[in-house]
PQR file of N, CA, C, O and H, with PARSE charges and radii, in Angstrom:
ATOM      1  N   UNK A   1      -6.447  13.477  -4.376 -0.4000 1.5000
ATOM      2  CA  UNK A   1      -5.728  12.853  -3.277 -0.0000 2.0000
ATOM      3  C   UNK A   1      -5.117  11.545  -3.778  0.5500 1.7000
ATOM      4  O   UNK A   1      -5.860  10.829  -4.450 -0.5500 1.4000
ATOM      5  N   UNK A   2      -3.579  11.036  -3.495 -0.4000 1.5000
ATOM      6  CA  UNK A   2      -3.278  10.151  -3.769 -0.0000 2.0000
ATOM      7  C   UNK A   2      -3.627   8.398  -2.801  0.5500 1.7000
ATOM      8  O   UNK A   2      -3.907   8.052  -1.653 -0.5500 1.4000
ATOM      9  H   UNK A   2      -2.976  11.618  -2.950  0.4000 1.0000
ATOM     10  N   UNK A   3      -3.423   7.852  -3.916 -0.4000 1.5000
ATOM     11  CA  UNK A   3      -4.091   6.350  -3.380 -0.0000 2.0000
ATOM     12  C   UNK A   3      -3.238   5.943  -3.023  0.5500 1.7000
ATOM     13  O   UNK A   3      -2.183   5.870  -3.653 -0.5500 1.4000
ATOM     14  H   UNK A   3      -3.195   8.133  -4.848  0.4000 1.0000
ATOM     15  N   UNK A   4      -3.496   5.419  -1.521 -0.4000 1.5000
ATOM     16  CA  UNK A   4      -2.836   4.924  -0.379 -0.0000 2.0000
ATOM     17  C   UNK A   4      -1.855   3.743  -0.938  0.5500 1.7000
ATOM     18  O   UNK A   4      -2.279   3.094  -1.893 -0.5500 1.4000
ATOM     19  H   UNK A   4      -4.353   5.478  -1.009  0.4000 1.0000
ATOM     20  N   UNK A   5      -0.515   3.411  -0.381 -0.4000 1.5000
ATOM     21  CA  UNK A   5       0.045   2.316  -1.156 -0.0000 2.0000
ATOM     22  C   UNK A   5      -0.645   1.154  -0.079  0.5500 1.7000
ATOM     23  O   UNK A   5      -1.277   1.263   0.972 -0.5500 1.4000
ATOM     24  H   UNK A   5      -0.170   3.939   0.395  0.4000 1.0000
ATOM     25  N   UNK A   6      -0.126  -0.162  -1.013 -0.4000 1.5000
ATOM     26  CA  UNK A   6      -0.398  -1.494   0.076 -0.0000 2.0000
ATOM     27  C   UNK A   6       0.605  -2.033   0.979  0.5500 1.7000
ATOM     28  O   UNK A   6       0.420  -2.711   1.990 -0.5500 1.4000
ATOM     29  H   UNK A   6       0.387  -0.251  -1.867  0.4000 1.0000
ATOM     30  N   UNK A   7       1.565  -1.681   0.526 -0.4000 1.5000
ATOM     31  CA  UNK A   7       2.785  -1.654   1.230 -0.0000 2.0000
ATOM     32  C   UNK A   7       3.110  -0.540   2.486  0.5500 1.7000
ATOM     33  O   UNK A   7       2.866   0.662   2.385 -0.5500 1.4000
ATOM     34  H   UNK A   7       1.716  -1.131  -0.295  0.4000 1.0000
ATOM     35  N   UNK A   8       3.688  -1.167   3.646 -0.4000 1.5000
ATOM     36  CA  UNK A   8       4.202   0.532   4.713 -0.0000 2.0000
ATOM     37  C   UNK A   8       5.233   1.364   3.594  0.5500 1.7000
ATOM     38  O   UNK A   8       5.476   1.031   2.434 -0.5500 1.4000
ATOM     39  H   UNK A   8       3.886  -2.143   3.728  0.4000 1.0000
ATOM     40  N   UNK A   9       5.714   2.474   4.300 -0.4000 1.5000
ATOM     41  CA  UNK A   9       6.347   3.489   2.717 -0.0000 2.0000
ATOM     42  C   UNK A   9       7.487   3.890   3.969  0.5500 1.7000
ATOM     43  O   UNK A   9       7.282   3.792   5.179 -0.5500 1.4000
ATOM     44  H   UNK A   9       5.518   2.744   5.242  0.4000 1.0000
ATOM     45  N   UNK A  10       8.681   4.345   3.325 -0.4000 1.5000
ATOM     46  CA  UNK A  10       9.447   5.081   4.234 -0.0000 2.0000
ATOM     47  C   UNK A  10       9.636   6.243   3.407  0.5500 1.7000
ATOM     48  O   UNK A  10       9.495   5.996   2.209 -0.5500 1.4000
ATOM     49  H   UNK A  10       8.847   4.425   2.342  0.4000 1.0000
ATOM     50  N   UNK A  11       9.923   7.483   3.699 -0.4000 1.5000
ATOM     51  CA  UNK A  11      10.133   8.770   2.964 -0.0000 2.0000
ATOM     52  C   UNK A  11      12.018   8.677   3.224  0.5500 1.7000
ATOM     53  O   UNK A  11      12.865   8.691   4.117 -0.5500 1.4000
ATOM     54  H   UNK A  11      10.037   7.683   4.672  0.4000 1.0000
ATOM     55  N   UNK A  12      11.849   8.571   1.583 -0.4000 1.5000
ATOM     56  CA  UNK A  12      13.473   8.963   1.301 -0.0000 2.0000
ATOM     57  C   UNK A  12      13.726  10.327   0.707  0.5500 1.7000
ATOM     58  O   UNK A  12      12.834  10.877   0.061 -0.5500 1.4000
ATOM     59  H   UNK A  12      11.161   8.560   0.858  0.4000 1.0000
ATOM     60  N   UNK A  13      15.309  11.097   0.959 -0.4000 1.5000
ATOM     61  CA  UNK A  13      15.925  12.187   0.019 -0.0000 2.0000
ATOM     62  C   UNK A  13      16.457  11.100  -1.046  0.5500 1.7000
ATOM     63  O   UNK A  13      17.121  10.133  -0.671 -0.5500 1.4000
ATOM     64  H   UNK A  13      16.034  10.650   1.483  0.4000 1.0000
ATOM     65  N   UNK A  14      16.100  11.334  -2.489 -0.4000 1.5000
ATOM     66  CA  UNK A  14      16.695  10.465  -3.364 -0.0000 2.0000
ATOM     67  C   UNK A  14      17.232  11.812  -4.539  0.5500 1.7000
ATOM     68  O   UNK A  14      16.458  12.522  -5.182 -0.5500 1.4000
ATOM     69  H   UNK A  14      15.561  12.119  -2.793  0.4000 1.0000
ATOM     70  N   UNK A  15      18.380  11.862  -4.559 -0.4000 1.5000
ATOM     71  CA  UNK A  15      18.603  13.001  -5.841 -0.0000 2.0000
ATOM     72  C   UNK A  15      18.942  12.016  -6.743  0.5500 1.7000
ATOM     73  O   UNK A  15      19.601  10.986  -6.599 -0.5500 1.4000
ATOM     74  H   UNK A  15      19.008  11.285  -4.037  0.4000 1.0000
ATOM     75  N   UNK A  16      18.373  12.510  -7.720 -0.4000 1.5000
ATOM     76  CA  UNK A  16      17.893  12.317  -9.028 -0.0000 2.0000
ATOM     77  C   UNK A  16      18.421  13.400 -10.082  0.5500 1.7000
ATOM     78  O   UNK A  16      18.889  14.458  -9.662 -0.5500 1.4000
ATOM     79  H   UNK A  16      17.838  13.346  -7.837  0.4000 1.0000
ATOM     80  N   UNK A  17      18.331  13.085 -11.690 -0.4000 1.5000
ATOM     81  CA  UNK A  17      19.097  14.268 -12.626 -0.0000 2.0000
ATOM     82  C   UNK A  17      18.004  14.629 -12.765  0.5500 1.7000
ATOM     83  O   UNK A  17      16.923  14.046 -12.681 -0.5500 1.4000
ATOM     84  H   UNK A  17      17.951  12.225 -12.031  0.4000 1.0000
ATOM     85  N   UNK A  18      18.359  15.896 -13.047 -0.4000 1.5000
ATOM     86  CA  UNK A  18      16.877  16.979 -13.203 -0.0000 2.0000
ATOM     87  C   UNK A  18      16.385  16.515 -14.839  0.5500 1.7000
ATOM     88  O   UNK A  18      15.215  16.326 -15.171 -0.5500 1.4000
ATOM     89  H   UNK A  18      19.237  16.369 -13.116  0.4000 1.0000
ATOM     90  N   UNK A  19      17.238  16.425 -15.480 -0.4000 1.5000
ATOM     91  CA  UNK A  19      16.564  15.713 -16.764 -0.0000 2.0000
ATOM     92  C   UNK A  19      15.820  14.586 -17.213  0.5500 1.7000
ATOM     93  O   UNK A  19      14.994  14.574 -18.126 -0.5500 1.4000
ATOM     94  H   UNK A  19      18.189  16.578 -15.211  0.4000 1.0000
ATOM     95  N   UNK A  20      16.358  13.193 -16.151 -0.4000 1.5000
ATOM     96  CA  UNK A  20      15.847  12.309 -15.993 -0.0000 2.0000
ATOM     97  C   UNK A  20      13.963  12.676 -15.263  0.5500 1.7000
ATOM     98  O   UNK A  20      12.855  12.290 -15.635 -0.5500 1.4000
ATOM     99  H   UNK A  20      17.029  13.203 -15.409  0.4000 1.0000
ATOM    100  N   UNK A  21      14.377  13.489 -14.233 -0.4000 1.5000
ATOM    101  CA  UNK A  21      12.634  13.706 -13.823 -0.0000 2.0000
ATOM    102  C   UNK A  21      11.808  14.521 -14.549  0.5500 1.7000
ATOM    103  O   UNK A  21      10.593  14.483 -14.359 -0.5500 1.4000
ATOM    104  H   UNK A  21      15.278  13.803 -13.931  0.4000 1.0000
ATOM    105  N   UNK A  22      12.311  15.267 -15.369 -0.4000 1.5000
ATOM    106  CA  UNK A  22      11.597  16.096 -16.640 -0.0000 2.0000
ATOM    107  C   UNK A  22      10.592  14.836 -17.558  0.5500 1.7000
ATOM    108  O   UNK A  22       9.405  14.576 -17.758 -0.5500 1.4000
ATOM    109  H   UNK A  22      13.298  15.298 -15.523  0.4000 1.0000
ATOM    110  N   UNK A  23      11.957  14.314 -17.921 -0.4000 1.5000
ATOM    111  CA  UNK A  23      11.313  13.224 -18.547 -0.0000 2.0000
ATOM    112  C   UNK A  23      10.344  12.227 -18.204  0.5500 1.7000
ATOM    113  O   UNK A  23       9.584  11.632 -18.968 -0.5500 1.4000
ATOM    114  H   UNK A  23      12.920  14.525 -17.759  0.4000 1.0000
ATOM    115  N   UNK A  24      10.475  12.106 -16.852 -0.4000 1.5000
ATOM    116  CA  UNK A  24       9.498  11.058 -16.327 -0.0000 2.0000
ATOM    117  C   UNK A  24       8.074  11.991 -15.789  0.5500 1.7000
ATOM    118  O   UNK A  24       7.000  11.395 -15.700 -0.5500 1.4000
ATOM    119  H   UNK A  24      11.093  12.589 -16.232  0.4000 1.0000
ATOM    120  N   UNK A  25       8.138  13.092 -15.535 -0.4000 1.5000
ATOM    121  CA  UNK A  25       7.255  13.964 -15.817 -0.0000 2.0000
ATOM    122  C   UNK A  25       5.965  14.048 -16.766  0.5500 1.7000
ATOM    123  O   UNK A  25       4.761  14.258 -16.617 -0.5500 1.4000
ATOM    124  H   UNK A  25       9.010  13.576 -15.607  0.4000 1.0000
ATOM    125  N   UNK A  26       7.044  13.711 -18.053 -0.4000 1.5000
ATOM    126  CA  UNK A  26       6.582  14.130 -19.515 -0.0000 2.0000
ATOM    127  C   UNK A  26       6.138  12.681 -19.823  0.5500 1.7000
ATOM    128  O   UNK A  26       5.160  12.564 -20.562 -0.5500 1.4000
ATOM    129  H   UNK A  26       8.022  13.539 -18.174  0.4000 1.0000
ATOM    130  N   UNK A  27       6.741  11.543 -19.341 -0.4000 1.5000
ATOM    131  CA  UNK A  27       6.199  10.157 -20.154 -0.0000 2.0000
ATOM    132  C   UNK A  27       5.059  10.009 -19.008  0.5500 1.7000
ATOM    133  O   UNK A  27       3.925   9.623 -19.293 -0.5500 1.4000
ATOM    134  H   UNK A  27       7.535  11.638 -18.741  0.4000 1.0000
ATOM    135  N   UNK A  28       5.383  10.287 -17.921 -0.4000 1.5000
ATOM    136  CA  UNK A  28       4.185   9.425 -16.839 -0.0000 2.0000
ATOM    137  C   UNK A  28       3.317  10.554 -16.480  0.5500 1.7000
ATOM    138  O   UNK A  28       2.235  10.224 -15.993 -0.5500 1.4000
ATOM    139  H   UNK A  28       6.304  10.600 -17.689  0.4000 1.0000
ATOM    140  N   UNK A  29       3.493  11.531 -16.581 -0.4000 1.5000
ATOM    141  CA  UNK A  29       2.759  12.489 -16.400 -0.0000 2.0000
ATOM    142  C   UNK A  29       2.525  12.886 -14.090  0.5500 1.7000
ATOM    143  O   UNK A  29       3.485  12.828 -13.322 -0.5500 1.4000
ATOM    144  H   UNK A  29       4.372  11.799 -16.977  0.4000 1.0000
ATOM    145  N   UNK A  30       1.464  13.129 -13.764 -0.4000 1.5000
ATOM    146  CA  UNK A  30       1.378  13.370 -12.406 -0.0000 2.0000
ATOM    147  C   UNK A  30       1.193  11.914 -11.957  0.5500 1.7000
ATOM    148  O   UNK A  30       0.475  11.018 -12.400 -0.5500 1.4000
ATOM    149  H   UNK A  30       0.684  13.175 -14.389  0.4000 1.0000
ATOM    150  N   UNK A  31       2.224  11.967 -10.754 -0.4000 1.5000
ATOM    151  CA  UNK A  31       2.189  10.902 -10.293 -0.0000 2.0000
ATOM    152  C   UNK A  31       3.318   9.620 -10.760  0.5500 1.7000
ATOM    153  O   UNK A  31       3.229   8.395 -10.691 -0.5500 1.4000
ATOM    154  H   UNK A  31       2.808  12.696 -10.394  0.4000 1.0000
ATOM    155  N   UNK A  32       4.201  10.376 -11.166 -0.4000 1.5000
ATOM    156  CA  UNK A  32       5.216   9.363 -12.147 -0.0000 2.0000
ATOM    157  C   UNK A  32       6.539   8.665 -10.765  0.5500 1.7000
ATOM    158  O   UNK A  32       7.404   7.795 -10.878 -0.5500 1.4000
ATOM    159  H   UNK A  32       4.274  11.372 -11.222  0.4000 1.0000
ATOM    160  N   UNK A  33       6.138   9.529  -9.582 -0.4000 1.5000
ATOM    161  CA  UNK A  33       7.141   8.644  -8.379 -0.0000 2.0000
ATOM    162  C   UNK A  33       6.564   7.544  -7.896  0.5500 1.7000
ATOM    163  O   UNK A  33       7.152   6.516  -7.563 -0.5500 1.4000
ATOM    164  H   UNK A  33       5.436  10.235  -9.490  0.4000 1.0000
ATOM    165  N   UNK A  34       5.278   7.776  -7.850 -0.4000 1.5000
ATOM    166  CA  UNK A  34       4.662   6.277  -7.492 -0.0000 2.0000
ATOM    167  C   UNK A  34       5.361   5.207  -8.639  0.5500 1.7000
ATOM    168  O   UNK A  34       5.977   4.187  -8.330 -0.5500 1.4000
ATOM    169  H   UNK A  34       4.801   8.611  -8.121  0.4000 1.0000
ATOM    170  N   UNK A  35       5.064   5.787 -10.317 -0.4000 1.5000
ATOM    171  CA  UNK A  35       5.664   4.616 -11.055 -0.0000 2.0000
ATOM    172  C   UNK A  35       7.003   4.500 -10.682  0.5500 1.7000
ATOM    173  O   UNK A  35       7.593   3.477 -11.029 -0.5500 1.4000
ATOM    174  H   UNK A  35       4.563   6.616 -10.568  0.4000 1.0000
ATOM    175  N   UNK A  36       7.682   5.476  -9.950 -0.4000 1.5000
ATOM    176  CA  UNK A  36       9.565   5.184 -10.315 -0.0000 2.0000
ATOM    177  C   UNK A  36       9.305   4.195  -8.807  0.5500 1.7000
ATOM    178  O   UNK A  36       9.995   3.177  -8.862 -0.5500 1.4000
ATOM    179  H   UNK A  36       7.203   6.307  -9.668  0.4000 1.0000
ATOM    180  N   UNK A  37       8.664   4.270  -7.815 -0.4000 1.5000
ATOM    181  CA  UNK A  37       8.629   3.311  -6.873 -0.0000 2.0000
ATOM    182  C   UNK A  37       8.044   1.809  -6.722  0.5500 1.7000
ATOM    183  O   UNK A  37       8.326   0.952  -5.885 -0.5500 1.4000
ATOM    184  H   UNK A  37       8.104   5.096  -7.770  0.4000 1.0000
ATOM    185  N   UNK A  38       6.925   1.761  -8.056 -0.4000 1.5000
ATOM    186  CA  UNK A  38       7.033   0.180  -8.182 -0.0000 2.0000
ATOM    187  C   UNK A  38       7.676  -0.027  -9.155  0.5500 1.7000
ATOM    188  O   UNK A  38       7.423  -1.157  -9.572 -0.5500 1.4000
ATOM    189  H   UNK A  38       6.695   2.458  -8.736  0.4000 1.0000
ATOM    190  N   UNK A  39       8.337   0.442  -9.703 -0.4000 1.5000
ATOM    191  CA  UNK A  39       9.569   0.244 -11.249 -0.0000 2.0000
ATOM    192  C   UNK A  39      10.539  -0.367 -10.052  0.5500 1.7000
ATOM    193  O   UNK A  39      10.584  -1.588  -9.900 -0.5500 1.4000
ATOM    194  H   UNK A  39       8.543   1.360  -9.364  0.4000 1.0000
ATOM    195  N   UNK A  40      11.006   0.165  -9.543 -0.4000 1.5000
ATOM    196  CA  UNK A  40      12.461  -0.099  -8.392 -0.0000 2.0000
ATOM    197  C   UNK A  40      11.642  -1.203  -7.459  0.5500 1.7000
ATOM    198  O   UNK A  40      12.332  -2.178  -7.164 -0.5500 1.4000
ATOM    199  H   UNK A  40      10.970   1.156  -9.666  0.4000 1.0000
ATOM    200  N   UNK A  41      10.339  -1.210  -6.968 -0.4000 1.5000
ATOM    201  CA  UNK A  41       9.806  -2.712  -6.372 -0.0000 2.0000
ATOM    202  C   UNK A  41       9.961  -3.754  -6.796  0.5500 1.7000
ATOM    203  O   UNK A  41      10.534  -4.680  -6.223 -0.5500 1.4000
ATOM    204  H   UNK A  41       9.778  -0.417  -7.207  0.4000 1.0000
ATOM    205  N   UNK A  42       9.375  -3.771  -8.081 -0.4000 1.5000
ATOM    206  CA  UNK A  42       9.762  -4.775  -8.993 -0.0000 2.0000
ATOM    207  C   UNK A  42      11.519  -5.294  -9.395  0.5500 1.7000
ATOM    208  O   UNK A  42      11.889  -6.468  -9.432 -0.5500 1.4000
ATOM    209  H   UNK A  42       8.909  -3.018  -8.547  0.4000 1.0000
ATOM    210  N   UNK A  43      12.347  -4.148  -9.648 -0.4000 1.5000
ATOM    211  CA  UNK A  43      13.359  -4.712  -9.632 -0.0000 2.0000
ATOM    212  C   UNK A  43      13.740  -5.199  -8.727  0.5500 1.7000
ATOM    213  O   UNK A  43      14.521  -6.133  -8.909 -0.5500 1.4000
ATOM    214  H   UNK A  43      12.047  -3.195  -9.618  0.4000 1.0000
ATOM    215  N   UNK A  44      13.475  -4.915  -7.667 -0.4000 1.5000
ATOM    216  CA  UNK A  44      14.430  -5.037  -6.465 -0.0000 2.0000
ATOM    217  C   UNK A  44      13.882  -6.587  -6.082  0.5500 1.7000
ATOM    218  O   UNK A  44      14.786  -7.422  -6.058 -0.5500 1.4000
ATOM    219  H   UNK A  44      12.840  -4.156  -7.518  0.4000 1.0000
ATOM    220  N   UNK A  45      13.107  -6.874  -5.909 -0.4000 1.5000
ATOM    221  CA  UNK A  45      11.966  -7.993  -6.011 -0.0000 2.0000
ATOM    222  C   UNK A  45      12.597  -9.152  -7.339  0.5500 1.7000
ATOM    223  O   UNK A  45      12.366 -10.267  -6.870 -0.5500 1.4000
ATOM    224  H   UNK A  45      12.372  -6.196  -5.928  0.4000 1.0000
ATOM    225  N   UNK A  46      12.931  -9.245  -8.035 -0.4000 1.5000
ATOM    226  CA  UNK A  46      13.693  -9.750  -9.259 -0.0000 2.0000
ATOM    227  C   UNK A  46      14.838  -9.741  -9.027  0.5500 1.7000
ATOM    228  O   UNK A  46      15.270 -10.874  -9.237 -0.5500 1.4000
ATOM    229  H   UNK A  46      13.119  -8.340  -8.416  0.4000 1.0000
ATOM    230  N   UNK A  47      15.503  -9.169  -8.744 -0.4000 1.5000
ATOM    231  CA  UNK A  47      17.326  -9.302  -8.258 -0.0000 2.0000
ATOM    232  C   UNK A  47      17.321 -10.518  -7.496  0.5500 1.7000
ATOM    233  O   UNK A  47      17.770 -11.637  -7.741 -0.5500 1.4000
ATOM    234  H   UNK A  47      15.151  -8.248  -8.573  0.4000 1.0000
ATOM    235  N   UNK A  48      16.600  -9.950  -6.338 -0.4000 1.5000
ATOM    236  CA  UNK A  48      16.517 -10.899  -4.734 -0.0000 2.0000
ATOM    237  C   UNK A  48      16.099 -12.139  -5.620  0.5500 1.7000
ATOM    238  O   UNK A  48      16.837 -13.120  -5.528 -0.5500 1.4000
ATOM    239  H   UNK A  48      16.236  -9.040  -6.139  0.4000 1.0000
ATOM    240  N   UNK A  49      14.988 -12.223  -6.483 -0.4000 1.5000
ATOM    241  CA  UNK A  49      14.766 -13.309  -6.705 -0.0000 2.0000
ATOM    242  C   UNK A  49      16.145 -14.812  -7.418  0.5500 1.7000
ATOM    243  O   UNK A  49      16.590 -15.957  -7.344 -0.5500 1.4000
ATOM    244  H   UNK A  49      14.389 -11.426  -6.558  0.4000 1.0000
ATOM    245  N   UNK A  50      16.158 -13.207  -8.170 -0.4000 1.5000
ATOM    246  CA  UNK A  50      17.447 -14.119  -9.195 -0.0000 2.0000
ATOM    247  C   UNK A  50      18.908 -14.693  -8.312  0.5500 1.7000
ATOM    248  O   UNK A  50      19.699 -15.590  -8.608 -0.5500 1.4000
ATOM    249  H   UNK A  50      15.796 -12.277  -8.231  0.4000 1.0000
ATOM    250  N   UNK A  51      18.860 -13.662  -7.005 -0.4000 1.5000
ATOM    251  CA  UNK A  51      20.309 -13.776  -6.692 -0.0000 2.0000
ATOM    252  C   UNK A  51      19.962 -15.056  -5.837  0.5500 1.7000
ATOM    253  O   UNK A  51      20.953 -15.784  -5.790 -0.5500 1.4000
ATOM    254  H   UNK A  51      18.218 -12.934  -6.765  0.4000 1.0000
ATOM    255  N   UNK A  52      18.825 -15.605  -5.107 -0.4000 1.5000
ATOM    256  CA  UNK A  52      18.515 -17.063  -4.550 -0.0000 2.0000
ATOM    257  C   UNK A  52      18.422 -18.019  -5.528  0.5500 1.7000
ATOM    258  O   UNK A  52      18.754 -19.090  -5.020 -0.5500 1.4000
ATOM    259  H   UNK A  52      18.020 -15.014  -5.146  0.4000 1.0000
ATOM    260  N   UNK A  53      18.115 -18.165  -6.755 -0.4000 1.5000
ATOM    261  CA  UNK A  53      18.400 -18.818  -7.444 -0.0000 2.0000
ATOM    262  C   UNK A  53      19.889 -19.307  -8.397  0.5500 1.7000
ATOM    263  O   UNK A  53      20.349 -20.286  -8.984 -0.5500 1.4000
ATOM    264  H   UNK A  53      17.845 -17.295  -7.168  0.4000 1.0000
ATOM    265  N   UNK A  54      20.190 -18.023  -8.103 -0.4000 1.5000
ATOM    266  CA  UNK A  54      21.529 -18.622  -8.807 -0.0000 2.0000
ATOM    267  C   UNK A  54      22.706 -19.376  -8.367  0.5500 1.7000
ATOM    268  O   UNK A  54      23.151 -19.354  -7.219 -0.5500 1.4000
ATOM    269  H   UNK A  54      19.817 -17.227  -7.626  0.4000 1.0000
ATOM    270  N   UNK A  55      23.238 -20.121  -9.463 -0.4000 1.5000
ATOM    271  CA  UNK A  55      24.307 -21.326  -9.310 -0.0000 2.0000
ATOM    272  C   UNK A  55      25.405 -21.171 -10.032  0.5500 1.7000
ATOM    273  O   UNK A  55      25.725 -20.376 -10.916 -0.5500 1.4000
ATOM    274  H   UNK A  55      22.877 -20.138 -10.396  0.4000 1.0000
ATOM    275  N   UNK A  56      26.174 -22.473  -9.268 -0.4000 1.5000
ATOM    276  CA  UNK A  56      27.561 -22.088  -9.911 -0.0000 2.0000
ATOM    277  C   UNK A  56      27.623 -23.370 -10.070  0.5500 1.7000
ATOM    278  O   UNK A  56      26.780 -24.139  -9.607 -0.5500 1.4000
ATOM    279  H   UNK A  56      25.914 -23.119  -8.550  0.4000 1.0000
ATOM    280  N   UNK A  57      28.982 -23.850 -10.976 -0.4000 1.5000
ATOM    281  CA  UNK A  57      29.321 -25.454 -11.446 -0.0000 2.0000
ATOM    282  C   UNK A  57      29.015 -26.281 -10.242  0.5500 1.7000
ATOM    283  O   UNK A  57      28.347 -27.308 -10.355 -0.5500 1.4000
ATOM    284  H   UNK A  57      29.667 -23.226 -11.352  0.4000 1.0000
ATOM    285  N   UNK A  58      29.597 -25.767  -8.793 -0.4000 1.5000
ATOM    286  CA  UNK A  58      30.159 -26.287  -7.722 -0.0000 2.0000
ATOM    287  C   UNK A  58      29.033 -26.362  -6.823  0.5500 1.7000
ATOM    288  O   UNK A  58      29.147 -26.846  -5.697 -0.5500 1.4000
ATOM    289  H   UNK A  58      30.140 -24.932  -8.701  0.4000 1.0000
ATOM    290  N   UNK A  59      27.713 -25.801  -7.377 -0.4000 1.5000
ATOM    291  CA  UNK A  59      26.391 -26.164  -6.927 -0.0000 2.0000
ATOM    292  C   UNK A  59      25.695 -27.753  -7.580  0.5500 1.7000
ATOM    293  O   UNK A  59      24.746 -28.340  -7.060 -0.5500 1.4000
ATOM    294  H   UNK A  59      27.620 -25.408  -8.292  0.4000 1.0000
ATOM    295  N   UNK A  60      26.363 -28.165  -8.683 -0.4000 1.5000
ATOM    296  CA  UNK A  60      25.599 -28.558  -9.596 -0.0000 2.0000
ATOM    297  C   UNK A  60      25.964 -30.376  -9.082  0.5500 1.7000
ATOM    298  O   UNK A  60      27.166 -30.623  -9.185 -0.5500 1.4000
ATOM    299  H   UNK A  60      27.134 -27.688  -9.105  0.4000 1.0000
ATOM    300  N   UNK A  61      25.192 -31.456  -8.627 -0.4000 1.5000
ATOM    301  CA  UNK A  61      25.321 -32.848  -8.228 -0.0000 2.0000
ATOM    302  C   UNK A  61      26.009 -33.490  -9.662  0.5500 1.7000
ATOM    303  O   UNK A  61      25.424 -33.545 -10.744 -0.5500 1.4000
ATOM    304  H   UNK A  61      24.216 -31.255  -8.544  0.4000 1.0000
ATOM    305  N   UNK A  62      27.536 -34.004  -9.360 -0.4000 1.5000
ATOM    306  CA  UNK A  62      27.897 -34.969 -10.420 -0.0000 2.0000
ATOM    307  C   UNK A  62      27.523 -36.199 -10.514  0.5500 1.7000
ATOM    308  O   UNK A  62      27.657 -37.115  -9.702 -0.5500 1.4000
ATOM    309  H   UNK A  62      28.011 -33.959  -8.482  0.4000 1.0000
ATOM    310  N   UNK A  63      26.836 -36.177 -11.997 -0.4000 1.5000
ATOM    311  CA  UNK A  63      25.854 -37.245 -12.311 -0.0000 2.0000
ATOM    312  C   UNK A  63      26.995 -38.403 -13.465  0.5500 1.7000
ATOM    313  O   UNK A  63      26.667 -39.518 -13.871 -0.5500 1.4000
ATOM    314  H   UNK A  63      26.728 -35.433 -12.656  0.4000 1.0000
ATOM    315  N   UNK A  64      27.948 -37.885 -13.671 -0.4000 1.5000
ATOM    316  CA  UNK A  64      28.783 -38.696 -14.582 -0.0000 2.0000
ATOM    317  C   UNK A  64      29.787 -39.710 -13.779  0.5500 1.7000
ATOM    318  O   UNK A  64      30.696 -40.321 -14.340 -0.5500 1.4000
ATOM    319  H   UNK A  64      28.215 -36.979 -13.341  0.4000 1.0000
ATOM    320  N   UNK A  65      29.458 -39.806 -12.240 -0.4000 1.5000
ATOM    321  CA  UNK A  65      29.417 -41.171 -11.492 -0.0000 2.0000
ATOM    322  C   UNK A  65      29.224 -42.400 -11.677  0.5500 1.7000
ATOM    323  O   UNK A  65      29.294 -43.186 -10.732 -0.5500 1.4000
ATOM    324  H   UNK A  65      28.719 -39.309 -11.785  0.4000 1.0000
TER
END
């Protein structure tokens, strides 16, 4: 039986290449959507992060005042 996530879950249709899930099959073995779902947590989690942090010149206080 699989272990409950900690997170709520929504059930998605996600198509995917049939080669790509062969492979993730073969590297992660049973259970390799849980890894493709905190692989994509994590990114998604890191984007958001990066995209609040990021700046532009026109962010930046002129200090040569």
């Amino acid at each position: 039986m699989p272990t409950p996530a900690g997170d709520p879950l929504r059930k998605v249709t996600l198509n995917l290449y049939e080669a790509d899930c062969a492979a993730a099959e073969k590297y992660f073995g049973r259970g390799w959507t849980t890894e493709l779902r905190d692989q994509f947590h994590a990114f998604i989690h890191t984007t958001l992060s990066h995209a609040k942090t990021r700046r532009t010149l026109g962010d930046l206080n002129d200090t040569t005042k």
